[in-house]
C-alpha positions in Angstrom: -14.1 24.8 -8.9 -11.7 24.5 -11.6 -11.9 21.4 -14.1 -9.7 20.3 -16.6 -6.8 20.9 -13.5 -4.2 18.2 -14.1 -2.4 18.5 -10.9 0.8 16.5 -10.8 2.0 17.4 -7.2 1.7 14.6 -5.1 0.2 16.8 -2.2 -2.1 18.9 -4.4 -5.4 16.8 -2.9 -4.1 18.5 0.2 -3.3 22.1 -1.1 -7.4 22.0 -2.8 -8.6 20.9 0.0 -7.2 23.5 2.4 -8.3 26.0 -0.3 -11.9 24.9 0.9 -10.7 25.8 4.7 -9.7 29.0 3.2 -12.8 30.3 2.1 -14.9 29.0 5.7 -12.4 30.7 7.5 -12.9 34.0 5.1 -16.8 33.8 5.5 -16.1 33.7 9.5 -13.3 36.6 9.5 -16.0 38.7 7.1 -19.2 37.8 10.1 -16.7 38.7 13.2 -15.6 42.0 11.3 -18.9 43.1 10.8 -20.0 42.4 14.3 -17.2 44.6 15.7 -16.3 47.2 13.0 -18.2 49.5 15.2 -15.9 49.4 18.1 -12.7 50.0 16.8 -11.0 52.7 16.8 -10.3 53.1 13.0 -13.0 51.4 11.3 -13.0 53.1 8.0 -9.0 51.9 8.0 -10.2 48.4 9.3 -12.7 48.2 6.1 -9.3 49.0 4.2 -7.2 46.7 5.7 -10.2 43.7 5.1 -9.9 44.6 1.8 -6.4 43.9 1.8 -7.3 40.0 4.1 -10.0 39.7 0.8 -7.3 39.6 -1.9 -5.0 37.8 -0.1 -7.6 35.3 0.2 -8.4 35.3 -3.2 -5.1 35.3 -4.3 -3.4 32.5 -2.2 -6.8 30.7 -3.0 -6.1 30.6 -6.3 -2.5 30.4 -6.5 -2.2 27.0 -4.1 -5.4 25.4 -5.9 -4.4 25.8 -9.3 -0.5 24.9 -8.3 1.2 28.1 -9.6 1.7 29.6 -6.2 3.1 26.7 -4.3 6.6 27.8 -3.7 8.5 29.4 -0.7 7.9 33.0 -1.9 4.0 33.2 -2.0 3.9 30.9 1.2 6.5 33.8 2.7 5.0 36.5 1.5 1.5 35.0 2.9 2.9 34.5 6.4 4.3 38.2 6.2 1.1 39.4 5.2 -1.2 37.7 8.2 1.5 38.8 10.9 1.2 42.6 9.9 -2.9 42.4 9.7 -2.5 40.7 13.4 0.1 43.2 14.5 -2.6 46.2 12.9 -4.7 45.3 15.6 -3.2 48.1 17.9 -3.6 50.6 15.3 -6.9 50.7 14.8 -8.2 49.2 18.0 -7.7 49.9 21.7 -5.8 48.5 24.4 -8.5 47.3 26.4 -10.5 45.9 23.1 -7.2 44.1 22.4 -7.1 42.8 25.2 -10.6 41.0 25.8 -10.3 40.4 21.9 -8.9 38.1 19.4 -6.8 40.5 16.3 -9.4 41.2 14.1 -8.3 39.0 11.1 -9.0 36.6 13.3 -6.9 33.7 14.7 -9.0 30.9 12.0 -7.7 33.3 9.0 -4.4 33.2 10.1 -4.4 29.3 10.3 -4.1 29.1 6.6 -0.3 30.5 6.4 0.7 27.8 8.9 -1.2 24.9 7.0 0.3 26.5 3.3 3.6 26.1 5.2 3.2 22.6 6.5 2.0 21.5 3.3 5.2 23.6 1.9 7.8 22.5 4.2 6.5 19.7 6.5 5.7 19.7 10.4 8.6 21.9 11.6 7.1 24.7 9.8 4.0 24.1 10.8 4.9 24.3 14.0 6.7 27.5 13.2 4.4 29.5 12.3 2.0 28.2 14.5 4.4 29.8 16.8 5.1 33.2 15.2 1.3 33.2 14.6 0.7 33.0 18.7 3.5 35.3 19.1 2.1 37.9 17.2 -1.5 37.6 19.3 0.7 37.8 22.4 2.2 41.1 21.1 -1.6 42.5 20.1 -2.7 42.1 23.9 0.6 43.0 25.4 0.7 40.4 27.7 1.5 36.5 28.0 -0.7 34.3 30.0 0.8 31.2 31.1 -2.4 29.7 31.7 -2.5 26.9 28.2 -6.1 26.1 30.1 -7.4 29.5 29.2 -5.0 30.0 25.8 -5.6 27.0 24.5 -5.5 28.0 20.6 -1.9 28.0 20.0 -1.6 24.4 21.4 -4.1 23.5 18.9 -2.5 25.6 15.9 1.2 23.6 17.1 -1.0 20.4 16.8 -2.6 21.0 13.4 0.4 21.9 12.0 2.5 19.0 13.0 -0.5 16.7 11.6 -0.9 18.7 8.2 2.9 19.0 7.8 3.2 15.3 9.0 0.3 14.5 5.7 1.7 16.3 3.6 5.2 14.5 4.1 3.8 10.9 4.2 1.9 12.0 0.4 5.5 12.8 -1.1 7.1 9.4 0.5 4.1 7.5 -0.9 4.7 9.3 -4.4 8.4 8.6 -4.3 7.5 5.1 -3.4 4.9 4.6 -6.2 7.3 6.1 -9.1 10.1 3.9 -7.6 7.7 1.1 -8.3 6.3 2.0 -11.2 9.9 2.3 -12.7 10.7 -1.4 -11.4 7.9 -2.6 -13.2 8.9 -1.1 -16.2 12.6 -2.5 -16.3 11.4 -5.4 -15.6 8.7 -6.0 -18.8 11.3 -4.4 -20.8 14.2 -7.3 -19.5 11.1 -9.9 -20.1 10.4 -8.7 -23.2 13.8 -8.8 -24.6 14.5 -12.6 -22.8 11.7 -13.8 -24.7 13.3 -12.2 -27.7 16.4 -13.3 -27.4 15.0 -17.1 -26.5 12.8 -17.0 -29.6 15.7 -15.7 -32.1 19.2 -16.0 -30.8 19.5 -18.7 -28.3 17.6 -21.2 -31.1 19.6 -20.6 -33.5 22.9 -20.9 -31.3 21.4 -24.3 -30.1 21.3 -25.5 -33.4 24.5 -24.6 -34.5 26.0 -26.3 -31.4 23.9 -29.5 -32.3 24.6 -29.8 -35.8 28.1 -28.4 -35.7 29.3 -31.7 -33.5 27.6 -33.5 -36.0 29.3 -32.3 -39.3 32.8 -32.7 -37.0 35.8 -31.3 -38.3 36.6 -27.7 -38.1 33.1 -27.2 -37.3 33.4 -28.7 -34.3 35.3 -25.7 -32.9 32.2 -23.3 -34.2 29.7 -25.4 -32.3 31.7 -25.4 -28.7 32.0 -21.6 -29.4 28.2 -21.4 -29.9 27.9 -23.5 -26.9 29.1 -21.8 -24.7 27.6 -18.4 -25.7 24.4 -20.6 -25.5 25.4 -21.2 -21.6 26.6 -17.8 -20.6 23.5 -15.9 -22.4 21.3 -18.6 -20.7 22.8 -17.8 -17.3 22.3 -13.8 -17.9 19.0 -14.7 -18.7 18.5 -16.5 -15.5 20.1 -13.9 -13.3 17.9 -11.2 -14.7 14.9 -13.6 -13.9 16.0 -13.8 -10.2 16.3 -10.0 -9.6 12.7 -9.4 -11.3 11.5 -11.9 -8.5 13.1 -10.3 -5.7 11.5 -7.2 -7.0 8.3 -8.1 -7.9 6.1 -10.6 -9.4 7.3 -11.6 -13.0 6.0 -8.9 -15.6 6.0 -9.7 -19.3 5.0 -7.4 -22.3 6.4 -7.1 -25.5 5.7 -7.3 -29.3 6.1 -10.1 -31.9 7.6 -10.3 -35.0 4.7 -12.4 -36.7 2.8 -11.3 -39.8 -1.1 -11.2 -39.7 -3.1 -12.8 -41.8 -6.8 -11.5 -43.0 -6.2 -9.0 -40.6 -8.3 -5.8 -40.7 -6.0 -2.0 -40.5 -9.2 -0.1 -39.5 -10.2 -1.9 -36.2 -6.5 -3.0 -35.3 -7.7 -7.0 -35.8 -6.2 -10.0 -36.8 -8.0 -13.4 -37.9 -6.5 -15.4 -35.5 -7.5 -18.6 -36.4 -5.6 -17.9 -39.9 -2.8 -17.0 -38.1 -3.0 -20.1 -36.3 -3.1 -22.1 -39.7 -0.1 -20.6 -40.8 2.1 -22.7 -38.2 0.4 -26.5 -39.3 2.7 -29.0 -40.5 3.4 -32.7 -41.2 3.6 -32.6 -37.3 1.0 -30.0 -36.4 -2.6 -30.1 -36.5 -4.2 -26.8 -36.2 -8.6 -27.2 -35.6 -10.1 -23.8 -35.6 -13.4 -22.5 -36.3 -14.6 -22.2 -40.2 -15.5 -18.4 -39.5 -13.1 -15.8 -38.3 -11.9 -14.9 -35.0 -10.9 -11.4 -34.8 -8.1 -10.5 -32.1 -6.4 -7.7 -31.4 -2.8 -7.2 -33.2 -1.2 -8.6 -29.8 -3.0 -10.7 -28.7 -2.2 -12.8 -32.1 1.0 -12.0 -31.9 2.2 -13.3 -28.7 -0.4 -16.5 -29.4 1.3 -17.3 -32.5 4.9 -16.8 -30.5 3.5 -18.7 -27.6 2.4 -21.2 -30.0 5.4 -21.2 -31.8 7.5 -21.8 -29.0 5.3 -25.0 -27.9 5.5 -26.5 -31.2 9.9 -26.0 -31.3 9.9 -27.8 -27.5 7.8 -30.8 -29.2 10.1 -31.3 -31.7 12.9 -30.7 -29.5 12.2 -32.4 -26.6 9.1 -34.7 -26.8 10.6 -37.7 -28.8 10.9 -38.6 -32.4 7.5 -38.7 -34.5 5.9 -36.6 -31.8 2.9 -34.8 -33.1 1.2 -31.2 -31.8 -2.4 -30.9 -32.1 -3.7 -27.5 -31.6 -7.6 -26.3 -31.1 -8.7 -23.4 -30.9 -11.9 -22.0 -29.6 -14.1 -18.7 -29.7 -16.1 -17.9 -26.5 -16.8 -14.7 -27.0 -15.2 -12.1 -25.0 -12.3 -14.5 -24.9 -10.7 -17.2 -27.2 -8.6 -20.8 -25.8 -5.9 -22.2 -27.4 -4.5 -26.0 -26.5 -1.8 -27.4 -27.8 -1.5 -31.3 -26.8 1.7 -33.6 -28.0 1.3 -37.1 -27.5 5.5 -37.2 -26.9 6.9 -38.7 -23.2 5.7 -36.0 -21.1 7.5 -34.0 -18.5 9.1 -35.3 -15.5 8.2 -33.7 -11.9 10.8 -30.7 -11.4 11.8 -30.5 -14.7 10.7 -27.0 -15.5 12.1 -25.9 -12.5 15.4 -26.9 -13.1 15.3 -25.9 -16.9 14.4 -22.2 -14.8 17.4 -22.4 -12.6 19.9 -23.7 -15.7 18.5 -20.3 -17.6 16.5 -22.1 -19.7 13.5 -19.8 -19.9 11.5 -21.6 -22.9 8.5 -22.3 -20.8 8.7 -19.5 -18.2 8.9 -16.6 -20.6 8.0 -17.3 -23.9 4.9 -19.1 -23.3 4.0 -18.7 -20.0 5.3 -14.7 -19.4 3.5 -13.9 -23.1 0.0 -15.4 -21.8 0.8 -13.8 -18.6 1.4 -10.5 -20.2 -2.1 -10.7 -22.1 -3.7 -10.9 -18.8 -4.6 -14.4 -19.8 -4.4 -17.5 -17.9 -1.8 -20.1 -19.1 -2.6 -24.5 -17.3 0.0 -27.1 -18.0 -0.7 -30.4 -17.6 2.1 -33.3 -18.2 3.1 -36.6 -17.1 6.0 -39.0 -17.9 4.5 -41.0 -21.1 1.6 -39.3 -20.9 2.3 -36.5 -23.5 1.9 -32.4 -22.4 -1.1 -30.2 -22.8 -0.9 -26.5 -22.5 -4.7 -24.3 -22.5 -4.2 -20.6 -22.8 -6.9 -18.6 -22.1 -7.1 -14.6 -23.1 -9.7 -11.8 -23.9 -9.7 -10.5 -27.6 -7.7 -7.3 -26.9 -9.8 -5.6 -29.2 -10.4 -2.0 -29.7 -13.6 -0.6 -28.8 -14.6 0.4 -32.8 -17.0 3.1 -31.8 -14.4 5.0 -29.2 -11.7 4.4 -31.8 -13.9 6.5 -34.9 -14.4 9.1 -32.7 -11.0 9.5 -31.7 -9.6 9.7 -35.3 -12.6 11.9 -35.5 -11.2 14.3 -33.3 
């Protein structure tokens, strides 16, 4: 009816909908009009008055599709407006046609302000004006029949508003719900991201003064049990922040990287990953990749590289002396694998998770939360003297180059 409508209110399926109600209940008031115009008192003041239920119609149509008119003075003034065409049933009709008779807006029209204010204000005023709607029918006959068998449409008017006002209510707690979680999700990337940060840059480096600071002795001695225990109380943060992200939700991870592409391409937002790759090979790394090259996306190397990066420090670190990395990587396609293999002493069962619990997050969040992150797929496999083997598996992250001309394009 209208495209191009970005409708933000979390009950604005509802509100369209009803609109549709609107206009079948406008095509019956227009049929039962016509059918009785003739005998009524006033008819040429009835046409007048329809023309008046026509623009209300159109109006409130409108207004509650497109979202302007959603708000407690059109929904008033639209109840106000239904009750005086009911009540302008005596004027310009008798007692006796009133009386064998619905009002001649008819009782469907005047549905519409009593769903407009369920969907406003929620199942009490539904049932309101469901109410004040019967009231005003009861007035038109001038008399109250007891008998629900034979007056059944207020019960039903009660009931539909209680079930649209009830909708509408359950669509706003579901929104509320969805934005709380949404909000959750994005603390908890951001804290992820900013672990893996503070892993890859700050904890390192206070590691290493702690290490090498006992080993100089002296008055550096002092400077590495300072670093130490920053090392252990940023560690512990680090951990406690991990515990509330799991008692929120499933571990998120995100974030950037500080590497710097090689033979990457500023047009299509790609990166060579393979040179990339190369860039980390040492005395101690072997790094096999294919002779041609294999274009990622900017983060996808990025967080490979770190991931990478991160795998190479724990072989040095904790794998044994002369322990050696071997990386491959492989191009499939629509995705790329990378395994790293060290032929050092392997992991012991339950090591990781009591690295996890001592805030050690190495493994948790800067390899396994960056693959993770990529919607990849990160395998570990280790044994006591039997070396570690990590295979990461992630698609290219790679703009589509024919949607991304036509938006600079445009």
């Amino acid at each position: 009816m209208f495209p191009g409508i970005v409708d933000a209110d979390p009950v604005g399926p509802l509100w369209r909908g009803a609109q549709l109600f609107r206009m079948v209940s406008y095509c019956y008031a227009l049929g039962f009009h016509i059918a009785i115009n003739s005998d009524l008192l006033r008819s040429g003041i009835a046409w007048a008055l329809f023309v008046v239920l026509t623009a209300t119609t159109v109006a409130c149509g409108v207004g509650y599709y497109r979202g302007f008119a959603r708000n407690r003075y059109w929904v008033a003034g639209e109840i106000t407006v239904v009750v005086a065409l009911m009540l302008s049933t005596m004027w310009v009709a008798d007692d006796q046609w009133a009386l064998g008779n619905q009002t001649w807006p008819t009782t469907l029209w005047a549905t519409n302000s009593m769903i407009s204010a369920a969907l406003l204000w929620g199942p009490w005023s539904g049932i309101e004006t469901a109410l004040v709607i019967g009231a005003s029918s009861t007035i038109v006959k001038g008399t109250f029949d007891p008998n629900l068998g034979r007056n059944a449409t207020v019960i039903v008017m009660v009931a539909a508003g209680l079930a649209v006002g009830i909708a509408g209510a359950t669509a706003r707690r579901l929104h509320e719900t969805l934005t709380e979680a949404e909000r959750r999700a994005a603390a908890a990337e951001e804290r992820e991201r900013l672990a893996r940060h503070v892993h890859d840059g700050v904890l390192q480096t206070l590691a290493y003064i702690a290490k090498h600071g006992r080993e100089i002795g002296g008055p550096s001695t002092r400077l590495a049990e300072m670093a130490g225990e920053q090392e252990r109380a940023l560690r512990k943060m680090l951990a406690d922040m991990s515990d509330i992200d799991d008692a929120d939700m499933n571990e998120a991870g995100g974030g950037g990287s500080d590497m710097t592409p090689a033979a990457d391409d500023e047009d299509s937002g790609t990166v060579d990953l393979a040179a990339a790759l190369r860039g980390l090979a040492a005395d101690d790394v072997s790094v096999s990749a294919p002779g041609t090259p294999v274009p990622v996306g900017r983060a996808v190397a990025g967080e490979l590289r770190a991931a990478l990066a991160n795998a190479i420090a724990n072989t040095r670190t904790h794998a044994g002396p002369g322990a050696r990395s071997y990386v491959l990587l492989e191009d499939l396609g629509d995705e790329v694998v990378v395994s790293v293999r060290d032929d050092g002493v392997g992991i012991a069962p339950g090591r990781l998770e009591q690295a996890r619990r001592d805030g050690r997050m190495g493994v948790s969040k800067s390899i396994v939360g960056r693959i993770e992150a990529l919607g990849g797929r990160a395998t570990l496999e280790s044994a006591p003297g039997e070396g570690t083997e990590w295979e990461w598996t992630v698609g290219r992250g790679i703009p589509d180059r024919e949607t991304a001309g036509k938006t600079r394009e445009r």
